[in-house]
N, C-alpha and C positions, 0 to 999 in steps of 0.2 A: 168609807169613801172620803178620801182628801180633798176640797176644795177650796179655790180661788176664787174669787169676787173682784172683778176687773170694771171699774164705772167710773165717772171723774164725779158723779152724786152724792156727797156725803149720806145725803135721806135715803135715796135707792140704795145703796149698802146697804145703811143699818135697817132698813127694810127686806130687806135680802135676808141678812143676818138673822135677825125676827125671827119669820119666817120659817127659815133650816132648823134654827134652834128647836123649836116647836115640832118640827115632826119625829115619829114615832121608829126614824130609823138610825144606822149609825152612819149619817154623815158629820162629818167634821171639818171644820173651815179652818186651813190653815194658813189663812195669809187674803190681804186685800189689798187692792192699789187701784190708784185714780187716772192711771196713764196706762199708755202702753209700755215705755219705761221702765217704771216700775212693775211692771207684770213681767217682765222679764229677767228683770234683779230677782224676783221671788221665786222662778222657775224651778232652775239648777237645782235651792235646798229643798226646794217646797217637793217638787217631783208628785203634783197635784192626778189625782184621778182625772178631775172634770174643772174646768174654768167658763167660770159665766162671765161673759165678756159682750161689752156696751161697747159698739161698732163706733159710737158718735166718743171718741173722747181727743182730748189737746194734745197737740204736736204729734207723737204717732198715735193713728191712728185704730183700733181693733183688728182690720185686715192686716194691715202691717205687722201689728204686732202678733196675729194667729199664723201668719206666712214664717215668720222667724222662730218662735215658740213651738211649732212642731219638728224642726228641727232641733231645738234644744230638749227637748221634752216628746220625744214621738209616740210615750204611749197613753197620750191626756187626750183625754175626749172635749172638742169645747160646745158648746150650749150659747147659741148667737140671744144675744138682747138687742132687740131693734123695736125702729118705728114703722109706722105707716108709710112713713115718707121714703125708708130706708129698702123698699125691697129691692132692687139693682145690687145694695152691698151685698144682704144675706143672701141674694143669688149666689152673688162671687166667694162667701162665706159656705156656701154649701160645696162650689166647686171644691173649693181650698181641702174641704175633708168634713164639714161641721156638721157633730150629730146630729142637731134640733136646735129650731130656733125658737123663741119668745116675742110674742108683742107687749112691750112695753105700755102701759103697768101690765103687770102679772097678779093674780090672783093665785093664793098661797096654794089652793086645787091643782090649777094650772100648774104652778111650780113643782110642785111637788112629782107631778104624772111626767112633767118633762126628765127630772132625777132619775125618778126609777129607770124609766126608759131606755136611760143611757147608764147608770148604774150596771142597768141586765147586760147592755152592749162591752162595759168594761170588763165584767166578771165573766161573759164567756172567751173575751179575749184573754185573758189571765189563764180561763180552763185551758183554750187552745193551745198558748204557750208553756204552760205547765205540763201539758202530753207531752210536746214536741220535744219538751227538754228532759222529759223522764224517756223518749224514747231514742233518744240521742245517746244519754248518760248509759244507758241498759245496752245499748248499742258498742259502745265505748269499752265497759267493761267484760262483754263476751265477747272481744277480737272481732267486732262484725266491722269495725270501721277501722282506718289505721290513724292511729295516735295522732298521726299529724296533722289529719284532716278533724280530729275533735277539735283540737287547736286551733283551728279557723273559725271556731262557733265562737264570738268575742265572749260571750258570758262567761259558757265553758270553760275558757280560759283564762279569765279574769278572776273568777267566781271563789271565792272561800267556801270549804264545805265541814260538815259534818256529818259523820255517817253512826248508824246505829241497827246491830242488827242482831236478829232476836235467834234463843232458842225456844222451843215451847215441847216441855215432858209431859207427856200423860202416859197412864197405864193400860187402857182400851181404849184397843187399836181404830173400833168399829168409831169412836166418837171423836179420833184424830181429827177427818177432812172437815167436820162440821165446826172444829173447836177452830180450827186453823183459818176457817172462810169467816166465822163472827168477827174474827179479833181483828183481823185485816182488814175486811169488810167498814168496822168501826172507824179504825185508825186512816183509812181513808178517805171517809167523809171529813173527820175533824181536818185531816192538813191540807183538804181541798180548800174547805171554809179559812183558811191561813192563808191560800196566797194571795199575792201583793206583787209587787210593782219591786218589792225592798227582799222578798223571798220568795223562793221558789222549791216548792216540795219534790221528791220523786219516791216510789214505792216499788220494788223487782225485786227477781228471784237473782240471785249473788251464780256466778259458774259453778260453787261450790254447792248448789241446792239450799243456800241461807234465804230466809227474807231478808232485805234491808231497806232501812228509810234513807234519806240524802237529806238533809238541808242546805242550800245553796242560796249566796247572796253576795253582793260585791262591795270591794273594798270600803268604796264612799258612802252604804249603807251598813256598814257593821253593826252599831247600835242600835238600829232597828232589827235589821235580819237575825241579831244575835236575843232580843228580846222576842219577837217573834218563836224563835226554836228554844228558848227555855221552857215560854209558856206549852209549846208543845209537848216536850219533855215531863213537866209536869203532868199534862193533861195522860201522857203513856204510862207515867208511873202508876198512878193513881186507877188506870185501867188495869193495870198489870196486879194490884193489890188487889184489888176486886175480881178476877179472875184464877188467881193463884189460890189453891187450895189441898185437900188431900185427895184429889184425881186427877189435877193438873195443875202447871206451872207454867209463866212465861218470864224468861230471864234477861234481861237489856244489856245488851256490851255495847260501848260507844266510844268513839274515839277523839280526839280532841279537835280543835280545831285546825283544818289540812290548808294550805295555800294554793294546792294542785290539784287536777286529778292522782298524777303518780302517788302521793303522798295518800289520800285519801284510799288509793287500793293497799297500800301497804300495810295501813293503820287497820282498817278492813279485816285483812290478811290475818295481820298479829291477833285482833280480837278472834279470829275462828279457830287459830292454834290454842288459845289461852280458856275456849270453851268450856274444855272437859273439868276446870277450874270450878263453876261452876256446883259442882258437885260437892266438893268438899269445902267451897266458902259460902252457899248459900240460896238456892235456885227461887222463884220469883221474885226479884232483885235487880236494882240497877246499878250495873260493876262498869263505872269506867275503865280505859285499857290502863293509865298510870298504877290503878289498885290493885291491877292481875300480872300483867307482862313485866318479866325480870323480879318479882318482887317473893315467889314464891320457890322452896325445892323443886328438884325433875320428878322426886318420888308420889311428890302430891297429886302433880299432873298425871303420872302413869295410872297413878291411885282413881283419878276420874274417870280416865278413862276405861278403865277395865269397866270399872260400874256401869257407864254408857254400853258398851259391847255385851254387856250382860243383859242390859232393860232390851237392847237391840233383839237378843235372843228371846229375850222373852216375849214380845210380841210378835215377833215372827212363828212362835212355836216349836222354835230348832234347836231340841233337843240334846243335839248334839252340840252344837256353839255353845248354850247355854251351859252343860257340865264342863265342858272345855275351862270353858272361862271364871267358872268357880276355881276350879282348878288352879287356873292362875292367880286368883285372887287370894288365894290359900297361901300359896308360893312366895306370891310380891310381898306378904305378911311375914314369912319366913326371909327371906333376902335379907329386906329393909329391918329387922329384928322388931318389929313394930309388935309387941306382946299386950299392948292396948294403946288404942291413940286418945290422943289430950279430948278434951270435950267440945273443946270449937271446931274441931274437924270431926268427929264423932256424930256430934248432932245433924250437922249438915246434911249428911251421907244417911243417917236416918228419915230425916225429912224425904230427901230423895227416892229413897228402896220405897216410903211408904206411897208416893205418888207412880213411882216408876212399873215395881213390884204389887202393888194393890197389898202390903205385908207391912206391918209393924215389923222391927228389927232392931234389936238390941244390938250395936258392937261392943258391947262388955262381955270380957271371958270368950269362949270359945265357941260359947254356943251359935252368933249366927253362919260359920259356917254350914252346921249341921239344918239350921233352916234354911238355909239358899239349898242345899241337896233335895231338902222335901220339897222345896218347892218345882225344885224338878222334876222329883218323881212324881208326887202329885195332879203337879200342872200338862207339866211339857210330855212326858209320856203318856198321860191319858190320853193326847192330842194325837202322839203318833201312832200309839196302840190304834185307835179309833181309824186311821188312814191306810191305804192299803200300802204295798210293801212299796212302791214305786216313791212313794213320800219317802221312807226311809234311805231310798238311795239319793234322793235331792239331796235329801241333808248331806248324804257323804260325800258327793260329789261338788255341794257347796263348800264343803269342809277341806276339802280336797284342791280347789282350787286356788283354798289361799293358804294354804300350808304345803305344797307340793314340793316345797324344799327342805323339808324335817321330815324324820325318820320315822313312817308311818306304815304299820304293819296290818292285815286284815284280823288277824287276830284281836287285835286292840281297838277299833272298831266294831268288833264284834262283841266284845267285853261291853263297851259302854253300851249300846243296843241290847243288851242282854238276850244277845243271839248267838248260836254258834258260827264258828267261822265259815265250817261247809254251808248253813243257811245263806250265811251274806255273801255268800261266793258265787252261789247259784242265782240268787237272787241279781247279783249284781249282775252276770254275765247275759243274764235272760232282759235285764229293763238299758245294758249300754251295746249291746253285742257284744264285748270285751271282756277279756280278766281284767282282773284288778290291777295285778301287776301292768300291765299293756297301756290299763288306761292313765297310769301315773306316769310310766315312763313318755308316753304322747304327749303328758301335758309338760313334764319340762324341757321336751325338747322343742316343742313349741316358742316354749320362750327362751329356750337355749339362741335359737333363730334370731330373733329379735335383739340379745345380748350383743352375740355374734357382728349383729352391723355394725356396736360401737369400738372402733378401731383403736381406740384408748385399751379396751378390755382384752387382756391376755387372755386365752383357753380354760386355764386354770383358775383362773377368776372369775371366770365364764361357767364353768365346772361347779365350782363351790356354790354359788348364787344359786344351781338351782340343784344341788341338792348330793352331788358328788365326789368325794373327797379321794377318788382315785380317778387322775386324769385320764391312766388306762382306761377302767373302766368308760368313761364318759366320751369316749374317742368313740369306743367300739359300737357302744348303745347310740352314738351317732350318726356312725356310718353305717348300721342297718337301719336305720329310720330315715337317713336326707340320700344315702347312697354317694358320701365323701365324706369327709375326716373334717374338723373342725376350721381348720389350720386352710384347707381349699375352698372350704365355705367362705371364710373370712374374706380371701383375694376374691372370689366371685363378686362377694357384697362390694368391696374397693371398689372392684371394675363398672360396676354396674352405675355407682355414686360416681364415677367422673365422666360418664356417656349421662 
């Protein structure tokens, strides 16, 4: 807590001063004056918690000078120092806004219980304001407000920020929600105990389902606000090292310093693309965005992310995803000629499987393809052996849904199921009502529909996206499904967009 000592007493100061010094909390006196005057030259830099101010002093007076100073300063608390003879001012001293007053002499007890008191009164106005602006900002960033109206919140708009937001890998599932409410949990008391007057913290879930921190502070306070958010930075690293292990990991992307909102989702933005990076440079770590964004190949990124989509699989126990996606991993290895990768991207990606996967993994030679296989048969078909067959069509129809536009046979679904095709066929038709075929062709003309509105998009472009490569074809499988041809769909949708 920042304080002012406002007396024209040189001895009541340094008796003041004494005093403060002496107690057992973190107040801090950053500035004294003998006038009102001068309490007001110290205002502006000082941007004091709390001002103890002596009602009796030369040319202006304390009223004066608290009637003027809460408009320079409106979120200081003042604390009246009077006499006996004074109570009409500290009446008028109380109107004016003043926490608590003092009879002069005070007693260091005295003094002290007044501090706190209004200490508390500072710090929950800080808590107050620090919601309002985390629920502004969170406001802000899921379109709940419109842009122009965040703009009217001066801070918001004023305010320099830095954001920072986290991934966090573990390989069991069941110890996810507990690992994720500790570490938040933590990290929110520490940057509650951070705000200030000079910063303002905020903690929410990003549109994209990230967590993110904000640090927020304005221009005329950069040096402080920007020491403020280092120490906090520090304090997450250091959390994040002591957490990070071989069951889980939590990874920092941060962005630089933003002058805007716009600027601060952009950066935001870039760090959640730049994620899957993570993987092959290093997971419980703190990657600013300069280190990752622009600075790496596409292949390395693809390269993350398949591994992501894979841990994905595997904690879900889909079977199906997860051989898929070896698959591809196998492939991208082939593409990219990559017949062993260097050891600083090797390692990584070991570190990773071993937290992700619960598996030690060698990427030397060829063999961990063949343990990412066991581990699927091992793991992920025990689980769906174990389920009844209804679980087996999830899978296919989760699988189904985001592949609906590649060339996808029952047959070949039934190969990786180590089912025959008649099982999954009946199977299928008894847990959707549908064939197979029926239920595939529904789902892209489903989204054929949706294409369709965009008036940019030719039929045939329309055709191909979901999965067509004979516009005949896709005309016809649409006019028995919408009951009109592509081409009248289109002029429907027009019509509909200008009424």
């Amino acid at each position: 807590m920042r304080i002012i000592i406002a007396d024209d007493e040189y001895l009541v100061r340094m008796t003041l001063v004494s005093m403060i010094q002496e107690m057992p909390h973190p107040f801090e006196i950053c500035g004294q004056a003998e006038s009102g005057e001068e309490l007001l030259d110290l205002l502006p830099d000082c941007r004091p918690d709390i001002v103890l101010l002596d009602l009796r002093m030369p040319e202006m007076g304390g009223l004066e000078a608290m009637r003027i100073g809460k408009d320079q300063s409106p979120m200081t608390h003042w604390i009246i120092l009077t006499g006996f003879s004074d109570f009409d001012s500290a009446r008028e001293s109380v109107k004016l806004g003043a926490s608590d007053y003092l009879l002069k002499p005070s007693s260091a007890k005295e003094l002290e219980q007044a501090l706190l008191r209004v200490a508390k009164m500072v710090q929950e106005q800080r808590n107050l304001l620090q919601k309002q602006f985390e629920s502004n900002l969170n406001a802000a960033f899921s379109g709940w407000i419109d842009p122009a109206l965040a703009r009217k919140d001066t801070f918001m708009d004023r305010a320099h920020y830095t954001g920072v937001s986290f991934a966090i890998d573990i390989g069991m599932e069941e110890r996810a929600e507990s690992f994720h409410q500790q570490f938040f949990s933590q990290l929110r008391l520490e940057m509650e105990a951070d705000v200030s007057e000079s910063f303002y913290p905020a903690l929410f879930m990003l549109p994209n389902g990230e967590m993110a921190f904000i640090g927020a502070w304005l221009p005329e306070r950069e040096e402080e606000g920007s020491r403020v958010l280092r120490r906090l930075l520090r304090k997450l690293e250091a959390d994040v090292q002591a957490r990070s292990g071989k069951q889980a990991a939590v990874t920092l992307f941060s962005t630089g310093v933003c002058l805007s909102l716009q600027e601060l989702r952009l950066e935001l933005n870039e760090c959640s693309r730049a994620a899957p990076l993570r993987v092959t440079k290093g997971i419980g770590r703190h990657w600013s965005k300069e280190q990752l964004v622009g600075q790496h190949p596409e292949w390395l990124m693809e390269l993350g992310q398949l591994w992501l989509d894979l841990s994905e699989a595997y904690k879900a126990h889909h079977y199906l995803a997860y051989m898929k996606t070896v698959d591809r991993l196998r492939q991208h290895f082939i593409t990219e000629g990559l017949h062993s990768l260097p050891q600083p991207v090797a390692q990584p990606i070991e570190e990773y499987a071993c937290v992700a996967l619960n598996r030690r993994i060698s990427l030397q030679g060829d063999e961990w393809v063949r343990t990412l296989y066991e581990i699927g048969e091992s793991v992920l078909q025990h689980h769906a052996s174990k389920d009844s067959g209804s679980r087996m069509i999830e899978q296919v129809i989760s699988y189904l849904e985001q592949h609906y536009a590649c060339e996808i046979t029952l047959a070949e679904l039934a190969r990786d199921f180590r089912v025959t095709p008649n099982y999954l066929s009946t199977l299928f038709h008894q847990t959707t009502g549908t064939t197979f075929v029926k239920y595939v062709t529904r789902l892209r003309m489903m989204q054929a529909k949706q294409l369709l509105a965009d008036q940019a998009l030719q039929v045939q472009q329309v055709a191909e996206k979901v999965g067509y490569y004979s516009t005949r074809h896709f005309t016809k499988c649409f006019f028995e499904f919408e009951g009109c041809s592509p081409s009248e769909y289109k002029k429907k949708r027009k019509l509909q967009d200008l009424h």
